[in-house]
C-alpha positions as CSV (number, residue, x, y, z in Angstrom):
1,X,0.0,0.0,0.0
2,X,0.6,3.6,-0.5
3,X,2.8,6.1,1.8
4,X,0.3,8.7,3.3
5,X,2.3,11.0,3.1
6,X,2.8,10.8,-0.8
7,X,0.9,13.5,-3.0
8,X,-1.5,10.9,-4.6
9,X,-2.2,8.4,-1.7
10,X,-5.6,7.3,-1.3
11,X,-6.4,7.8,-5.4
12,X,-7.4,5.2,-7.3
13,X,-6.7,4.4,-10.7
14,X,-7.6,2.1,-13.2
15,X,-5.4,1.4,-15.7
16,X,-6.8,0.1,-18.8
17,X,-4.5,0.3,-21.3
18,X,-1.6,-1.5,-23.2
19,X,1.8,-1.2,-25.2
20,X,3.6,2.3,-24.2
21,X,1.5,5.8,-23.5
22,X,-0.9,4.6,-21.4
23,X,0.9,2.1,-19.2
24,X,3.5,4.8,-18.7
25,X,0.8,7.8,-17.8
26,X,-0.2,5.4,-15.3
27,X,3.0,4.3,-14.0
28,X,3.7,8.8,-13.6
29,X,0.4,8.2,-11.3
30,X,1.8,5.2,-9.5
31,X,5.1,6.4,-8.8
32,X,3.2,9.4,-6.8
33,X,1.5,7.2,-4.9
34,X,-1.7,6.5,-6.3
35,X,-3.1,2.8,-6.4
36,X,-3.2,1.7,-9.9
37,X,-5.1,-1.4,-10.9
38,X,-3.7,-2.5,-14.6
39,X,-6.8,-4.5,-16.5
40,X,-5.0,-7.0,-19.0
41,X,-6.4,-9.9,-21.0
42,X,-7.2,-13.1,-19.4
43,X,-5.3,-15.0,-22.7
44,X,-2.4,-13.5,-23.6
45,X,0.7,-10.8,-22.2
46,X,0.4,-7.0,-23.8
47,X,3.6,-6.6,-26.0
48,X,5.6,-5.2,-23.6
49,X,5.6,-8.4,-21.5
50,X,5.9,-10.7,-23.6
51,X,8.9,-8.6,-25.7
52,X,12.6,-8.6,-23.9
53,X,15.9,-9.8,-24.3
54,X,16.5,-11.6,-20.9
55,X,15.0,-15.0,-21.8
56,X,14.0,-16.1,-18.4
57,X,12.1,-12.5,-17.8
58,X,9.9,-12.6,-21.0
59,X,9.0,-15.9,-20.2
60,X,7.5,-14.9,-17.4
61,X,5.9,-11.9,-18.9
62,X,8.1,-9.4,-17.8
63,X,10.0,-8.0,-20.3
64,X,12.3,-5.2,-20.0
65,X,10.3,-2.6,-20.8
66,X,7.7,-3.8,-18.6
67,X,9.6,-3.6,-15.7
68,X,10.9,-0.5,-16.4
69,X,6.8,1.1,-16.4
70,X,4.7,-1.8,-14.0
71,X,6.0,-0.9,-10.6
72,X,3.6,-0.6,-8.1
73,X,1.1,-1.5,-9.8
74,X,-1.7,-4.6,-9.1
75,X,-3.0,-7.0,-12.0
76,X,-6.3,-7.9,-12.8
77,X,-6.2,-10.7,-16.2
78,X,-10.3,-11.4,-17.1
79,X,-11.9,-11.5,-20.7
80,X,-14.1,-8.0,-20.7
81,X,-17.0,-9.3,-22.9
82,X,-17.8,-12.0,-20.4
83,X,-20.7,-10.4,-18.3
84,X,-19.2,-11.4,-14.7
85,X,-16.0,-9.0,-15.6
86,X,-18.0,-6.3,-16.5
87,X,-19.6,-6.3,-13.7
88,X,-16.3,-6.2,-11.6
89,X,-15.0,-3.7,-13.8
90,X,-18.1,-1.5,-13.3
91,X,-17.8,-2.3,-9.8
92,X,-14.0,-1.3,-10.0
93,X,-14.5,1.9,-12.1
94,X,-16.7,3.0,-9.6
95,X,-14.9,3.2,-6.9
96,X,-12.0,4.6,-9.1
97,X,-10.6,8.7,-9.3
98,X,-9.3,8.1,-12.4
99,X,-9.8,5.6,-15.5
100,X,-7.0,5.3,-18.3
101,X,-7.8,4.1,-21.4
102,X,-6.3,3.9,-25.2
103,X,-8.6,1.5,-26.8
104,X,-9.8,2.6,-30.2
105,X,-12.5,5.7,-30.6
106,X,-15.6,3.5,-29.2
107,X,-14.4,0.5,-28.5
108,X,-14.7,1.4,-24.4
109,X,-18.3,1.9,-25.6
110,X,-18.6,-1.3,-27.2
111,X,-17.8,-3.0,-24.6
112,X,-20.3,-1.6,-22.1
113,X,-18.6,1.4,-20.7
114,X,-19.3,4.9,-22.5
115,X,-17.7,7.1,-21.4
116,X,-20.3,9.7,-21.5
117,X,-22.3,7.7,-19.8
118,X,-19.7,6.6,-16.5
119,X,-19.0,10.4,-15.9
120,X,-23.0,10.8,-15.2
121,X,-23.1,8.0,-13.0
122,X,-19.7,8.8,-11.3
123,X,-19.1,12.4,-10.5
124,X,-15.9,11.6,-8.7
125,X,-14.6,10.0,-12.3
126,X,-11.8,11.2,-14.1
127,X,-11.9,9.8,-17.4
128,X,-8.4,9.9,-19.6
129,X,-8.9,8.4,-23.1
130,X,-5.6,8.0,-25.6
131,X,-5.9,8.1,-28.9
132,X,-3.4,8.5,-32.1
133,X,-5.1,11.4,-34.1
134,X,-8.0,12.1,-31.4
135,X,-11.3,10.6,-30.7
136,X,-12.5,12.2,-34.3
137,X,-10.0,9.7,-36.2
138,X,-10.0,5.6,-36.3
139,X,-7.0,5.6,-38.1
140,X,-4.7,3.3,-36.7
141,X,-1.4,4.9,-34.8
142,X,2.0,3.9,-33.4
143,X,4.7,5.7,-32.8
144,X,6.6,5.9,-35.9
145,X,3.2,6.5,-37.6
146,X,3.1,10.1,-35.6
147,X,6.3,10.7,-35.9
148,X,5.8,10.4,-39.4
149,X,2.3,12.6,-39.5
150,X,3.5,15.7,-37.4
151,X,6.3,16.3,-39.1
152,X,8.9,15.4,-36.6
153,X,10.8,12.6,-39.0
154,X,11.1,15.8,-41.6
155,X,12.7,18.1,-38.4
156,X,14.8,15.1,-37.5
157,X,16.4,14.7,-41.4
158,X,20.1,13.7,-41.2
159,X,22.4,16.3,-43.7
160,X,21.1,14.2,-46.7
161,X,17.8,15.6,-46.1
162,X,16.4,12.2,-45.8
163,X,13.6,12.1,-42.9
164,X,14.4,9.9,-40.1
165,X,12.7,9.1,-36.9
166,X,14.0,9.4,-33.7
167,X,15.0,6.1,-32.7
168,X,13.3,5.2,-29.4
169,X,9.4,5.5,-29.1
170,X,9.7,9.4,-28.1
171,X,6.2,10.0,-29.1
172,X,4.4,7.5,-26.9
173,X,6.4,8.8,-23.9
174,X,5.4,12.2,-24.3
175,X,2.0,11.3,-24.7
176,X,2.4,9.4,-21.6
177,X,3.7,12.3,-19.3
178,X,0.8,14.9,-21.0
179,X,-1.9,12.2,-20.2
180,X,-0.9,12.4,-16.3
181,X,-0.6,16.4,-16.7
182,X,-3.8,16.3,-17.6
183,X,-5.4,13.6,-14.8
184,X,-3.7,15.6,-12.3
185,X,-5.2,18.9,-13.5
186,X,-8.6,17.1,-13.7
187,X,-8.4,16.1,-10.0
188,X,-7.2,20.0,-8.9
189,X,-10.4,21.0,-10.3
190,X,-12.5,18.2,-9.3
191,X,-10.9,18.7,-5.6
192,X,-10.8,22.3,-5.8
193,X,-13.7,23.9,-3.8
194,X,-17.0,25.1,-6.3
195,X,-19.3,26.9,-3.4
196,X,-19.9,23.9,-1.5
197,X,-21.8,22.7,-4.2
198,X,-22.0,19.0,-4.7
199,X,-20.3,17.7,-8.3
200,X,-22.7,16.8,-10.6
201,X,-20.2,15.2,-13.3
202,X,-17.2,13.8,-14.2
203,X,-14.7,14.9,-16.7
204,X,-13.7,13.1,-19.5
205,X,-10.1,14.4,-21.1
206,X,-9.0,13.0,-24.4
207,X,-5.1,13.2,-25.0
208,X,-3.7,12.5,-28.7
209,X,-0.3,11.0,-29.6
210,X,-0.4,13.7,-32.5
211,X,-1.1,16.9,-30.5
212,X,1.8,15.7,-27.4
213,X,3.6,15.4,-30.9
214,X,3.3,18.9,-32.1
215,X,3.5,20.3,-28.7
216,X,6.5,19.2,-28.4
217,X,8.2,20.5,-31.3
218,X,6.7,23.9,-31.0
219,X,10.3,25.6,-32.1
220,X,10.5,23.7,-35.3
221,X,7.0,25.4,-37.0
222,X,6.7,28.8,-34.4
223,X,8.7,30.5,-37.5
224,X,5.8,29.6,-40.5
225,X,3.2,29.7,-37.8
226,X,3.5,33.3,-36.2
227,X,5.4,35.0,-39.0
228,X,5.2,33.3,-42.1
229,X,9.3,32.6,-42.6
230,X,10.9,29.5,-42.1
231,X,14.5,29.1,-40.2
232,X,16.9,27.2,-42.3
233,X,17.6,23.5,-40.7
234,X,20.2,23.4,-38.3
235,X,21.5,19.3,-39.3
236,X,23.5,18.9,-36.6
237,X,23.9,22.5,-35.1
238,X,22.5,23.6,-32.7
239,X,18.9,24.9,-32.9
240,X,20.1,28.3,-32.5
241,X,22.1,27.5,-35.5
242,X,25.5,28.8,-34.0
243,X,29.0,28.3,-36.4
244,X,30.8,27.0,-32.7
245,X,28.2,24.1,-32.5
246,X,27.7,20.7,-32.6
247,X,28.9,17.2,-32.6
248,X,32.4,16.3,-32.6
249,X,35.1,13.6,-32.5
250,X,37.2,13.1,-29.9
251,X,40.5,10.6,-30.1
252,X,37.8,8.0,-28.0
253,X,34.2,9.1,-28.6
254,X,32.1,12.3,-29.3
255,X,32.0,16.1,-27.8
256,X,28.7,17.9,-28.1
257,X,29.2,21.4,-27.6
258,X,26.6,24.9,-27.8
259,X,28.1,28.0,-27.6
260,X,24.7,30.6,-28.2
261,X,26.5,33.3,-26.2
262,X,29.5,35.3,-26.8
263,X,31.3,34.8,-23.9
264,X,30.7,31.1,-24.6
265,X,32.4,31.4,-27.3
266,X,35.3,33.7,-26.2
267,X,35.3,30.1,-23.4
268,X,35.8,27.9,-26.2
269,X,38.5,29.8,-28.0
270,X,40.6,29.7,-24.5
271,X,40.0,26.5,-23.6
272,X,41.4,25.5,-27.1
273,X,44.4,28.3,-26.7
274,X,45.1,26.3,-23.6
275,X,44.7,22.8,-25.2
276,X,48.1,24.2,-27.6
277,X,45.5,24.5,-30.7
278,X,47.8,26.0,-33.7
279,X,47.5,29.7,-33.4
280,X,46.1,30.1,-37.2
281,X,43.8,27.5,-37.4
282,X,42.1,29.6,-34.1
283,X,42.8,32.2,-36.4
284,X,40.7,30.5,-39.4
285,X,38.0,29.6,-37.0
286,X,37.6,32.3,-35.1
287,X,37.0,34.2,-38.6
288,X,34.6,31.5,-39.7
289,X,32.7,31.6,-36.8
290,X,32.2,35.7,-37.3
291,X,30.9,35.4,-40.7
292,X,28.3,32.5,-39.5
293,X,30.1,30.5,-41.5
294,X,28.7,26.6,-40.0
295,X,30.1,24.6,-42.4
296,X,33.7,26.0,-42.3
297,X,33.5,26.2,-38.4
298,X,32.2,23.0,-37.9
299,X,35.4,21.4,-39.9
300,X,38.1,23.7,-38.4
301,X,36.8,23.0,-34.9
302,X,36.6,18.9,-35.6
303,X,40.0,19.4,-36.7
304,X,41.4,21.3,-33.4
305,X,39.2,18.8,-31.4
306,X,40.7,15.4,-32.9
307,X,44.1,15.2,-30.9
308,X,42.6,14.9,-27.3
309,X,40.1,12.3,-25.5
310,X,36.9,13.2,-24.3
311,X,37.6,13.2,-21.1
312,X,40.4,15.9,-21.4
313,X,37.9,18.1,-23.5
314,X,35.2,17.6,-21.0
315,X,37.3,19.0,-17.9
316,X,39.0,21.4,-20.3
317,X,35.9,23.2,-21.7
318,X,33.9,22.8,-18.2
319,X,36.9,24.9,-16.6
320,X,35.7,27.4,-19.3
321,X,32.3,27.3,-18.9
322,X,31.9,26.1,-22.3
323,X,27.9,24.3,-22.3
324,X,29.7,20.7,-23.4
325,X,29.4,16.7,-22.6
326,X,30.6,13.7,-24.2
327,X,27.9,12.1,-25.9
328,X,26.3,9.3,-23.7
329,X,24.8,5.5,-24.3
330,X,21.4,6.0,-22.9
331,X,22.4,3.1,-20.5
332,X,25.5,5.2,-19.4
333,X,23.8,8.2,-18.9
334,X,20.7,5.8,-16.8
335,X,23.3,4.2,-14.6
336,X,24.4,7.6,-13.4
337,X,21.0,8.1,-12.3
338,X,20.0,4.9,-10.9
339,X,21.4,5.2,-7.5
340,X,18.4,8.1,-7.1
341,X,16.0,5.4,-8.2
342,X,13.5,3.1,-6.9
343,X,14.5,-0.4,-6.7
344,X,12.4,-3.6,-6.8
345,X,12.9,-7.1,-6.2
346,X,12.4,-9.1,-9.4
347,X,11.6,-12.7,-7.8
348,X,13.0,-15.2,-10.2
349,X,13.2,-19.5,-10.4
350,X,16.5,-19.3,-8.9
351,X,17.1,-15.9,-7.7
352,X,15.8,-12.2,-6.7
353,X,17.3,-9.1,-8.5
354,X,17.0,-6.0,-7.5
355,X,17.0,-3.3,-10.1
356,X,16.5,0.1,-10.6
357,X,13.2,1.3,-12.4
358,X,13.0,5.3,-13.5
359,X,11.9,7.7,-10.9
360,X,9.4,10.4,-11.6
361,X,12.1,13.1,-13.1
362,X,11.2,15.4,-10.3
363,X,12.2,16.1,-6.4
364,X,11.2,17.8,-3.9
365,X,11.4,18.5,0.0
366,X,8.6,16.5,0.6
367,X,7.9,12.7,0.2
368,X,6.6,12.1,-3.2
369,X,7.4,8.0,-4.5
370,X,6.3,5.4,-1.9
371,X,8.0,1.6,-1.7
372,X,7.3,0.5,-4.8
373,X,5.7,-3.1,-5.2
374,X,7.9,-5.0,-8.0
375,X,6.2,-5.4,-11.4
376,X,4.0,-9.0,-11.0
377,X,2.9,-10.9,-13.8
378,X,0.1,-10.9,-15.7
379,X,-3.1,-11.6,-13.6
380,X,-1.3,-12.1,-9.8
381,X,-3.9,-10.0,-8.4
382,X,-7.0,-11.2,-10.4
383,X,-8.9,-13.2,-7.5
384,X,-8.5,-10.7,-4.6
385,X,-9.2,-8.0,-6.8
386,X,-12.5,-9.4,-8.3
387,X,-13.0,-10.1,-4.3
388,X,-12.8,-6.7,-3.8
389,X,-15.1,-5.8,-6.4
390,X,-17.7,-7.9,-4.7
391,X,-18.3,-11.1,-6.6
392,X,-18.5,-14.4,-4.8
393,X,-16.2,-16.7,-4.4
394,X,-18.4,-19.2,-6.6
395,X,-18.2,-16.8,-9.5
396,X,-14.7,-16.1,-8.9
397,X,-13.6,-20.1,-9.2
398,X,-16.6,-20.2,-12.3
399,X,-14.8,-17.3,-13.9
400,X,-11.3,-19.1,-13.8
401,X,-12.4,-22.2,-14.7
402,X,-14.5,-20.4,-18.3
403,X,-11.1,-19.0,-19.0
404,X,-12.8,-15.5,-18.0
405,X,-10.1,-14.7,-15.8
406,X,-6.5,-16.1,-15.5
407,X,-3.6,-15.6,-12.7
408,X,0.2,-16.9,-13.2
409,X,0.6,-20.5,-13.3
410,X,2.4,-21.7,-10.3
């Protein structure tokens, strides 16, 4: 159980969703301390289970990515056109704050459970729907699909001017994070005093993996949107499109370094004075980098930057206050991080293993991520849960044995 003392403790959610945006909007809720109740299928693992490399965790239906978004959550596996789960679930959804969902535009509907229709009955319910292109479109989304659609792949184009995507599911994630924005500003108003007036209603919020899209790459159109003019692509500048920018190799790996300000410059012109850089190729860059110059720059400074590691280059510029890293495996840059994280205890055949799992990207001075309960497998919740919803233990046992509802295998 939840902490107190953490911001969303007492809140229930109900997490019906699969693959990336939703589980993840959930897991931002979970990690605040809300109790989230996943709802998966009673025959078969969502993709992210049953996807990993570690052989031993996808059999057991925790894949990787999985773990990295199911902590603290419970599971509840059962077969949502059988009448005796829908009535748990409406018994469930009732008691709920908050119900996630990215099936397709009416399938909730379909299936018993309008939308409309639940935030009449419940006043206390948040609804969140997900969709690709918003509840007006059926039109089938993933990822690279939005990616495609907003126009990010075109921002992203590599110096041949060939679109590419950016190569995790960025998209998803975003949508993710803007879907618990908007829960959480839901339950502010919902909570929020109104005269002492009893609510009436519930609020039903509708999130789109093409408008967290576009909201996040506000810089790339605010030029044709507000005044008509375009800014040349940067490639691999930086946005700003600065002459003394980009990425760069190093005798062991890559330097990415923004200088936008003038004394950020003058930094990296030291630093590379005190590095023994040949006094007229700062000469030739210096010169380059005053008549904008990128492509000129951008070679003279590779060149200047080849006879040094990374590490030298890092403590170099930082002593200058050059804005500079080496460039980082995402696994690198993670394990940095990981000491700050939550850990779980994954139980295995043989074995537990404890392992990080991502935090919620925020502090503060007052408790906000409880003990996290490891990520379970599919269903290891199902019969208390449907207990809890009030059915008897004669339906429960019926329900198992109609394949209706499942649990892990012992």
């Amino acid at each position: 159980m939840t902490s107190n003392t953490t911001p969303l403790a007492g809140l229930r959610v109900i997490d019906w969703t699969h693959v990336l945006a939703g589980p993840f909007a959930g897991y931002q809720l979970s990690l605040l301390g809300a109790e989230v109740i996943r709802i998966e299928r009673a025959d078969g693992d969502d993709m992210i289970r049953a996807k990993g490399l570690d052989a031993e965790l996808t059999a057991l239906g925790l894949g990787e990515t999985f773990v990295t978004q199911g902590a603290g959550k419970r599971s509840l596996a059962l077969d949502a056109r059988d009448p005796r789960a829908r009535e748990a679930l409406a018994a469930l959804i009732g008691s709920a704050d908050v119900l996630l969902e990215n099936f397709r535009p009416g399938k909730l509907a379909a299936l018993g459970f309008d939308p409309q229709q639940l935030i009449e009955r419940h006043p206390q319910l948040v609804i969140c729907s997900i969709t690709g292109f918003g509840p007006a479109s059926d039109r089938r989304a993933y990822d690279h699909v939005i990616q495609a659609a907003s126009g990010l792949m075109a921002a992203n184009a590599g110096s041949d001017g060939k679109p590419q995507r950016v190569g995790f599911p960025l998209v998803d994630y975003a949508v993710g994070q803007q879907a618990a924005l908007a829960v959480m500003s839901a339950l502010y108003r919902r909570d929020r005093s109104t005269n002492g007036e009893a609510r009436t209603r519930g609020e039903w919020l509708q999130v789109s993996m093409m408008g967290a899209a576009l909201t996040l790459m506000a810089p790339t159109y605010a030029g044709p949107l507000v005044s008509g003019m375009e800014m040349p692509r940067s490639a691999s500048t930086a946005f700003s499109g600065s002459p003394l920018s980009g990425t760069f190799e190093a005798t062991d790996g890559q330097l990415a370094i923004v200088c936008n300000a003038a004394n950020q410059a003058v930094g990296l012109l030291n630093a590379l004075r005190e590095a023994g850089t040949d006094a007229a190729l700062l000469s030739q860059l210096h010169e380059a980098a005053e008549q904008r110059d990128v492509t000129r720059a951008q070679a003279l400074l590779g060149q200047a930057l080849g006879g040094r590691t990374v590490a030298e280059w890092d403590a170099l510029l930082t002593r200058h206050e050059v804005p500079a890293t080496p460039v980082m495996r995402p696994a690198q840059a993670a394990a940095q991080m990981a000491r700050d994280w939550p850990h779980v205890e994954l139980s295995l055949s043989h074995t537990s293993r404890r392992v990080p799992v991502p935090g919620i990207g925020f502090t503060s001075s007052e408790p906000l991520t409880p003990s996290l309960r490891a990520p379970v497998r599919r269903g290891a919740d199902t019969r208390r849960i449907l207990a809890e919803a009030g059915l008897e233990a004669s339906t429960i046992a019926a329900m198992f044995a109609d394949g209706a509802a499942s649990e892990p295998a012992a």
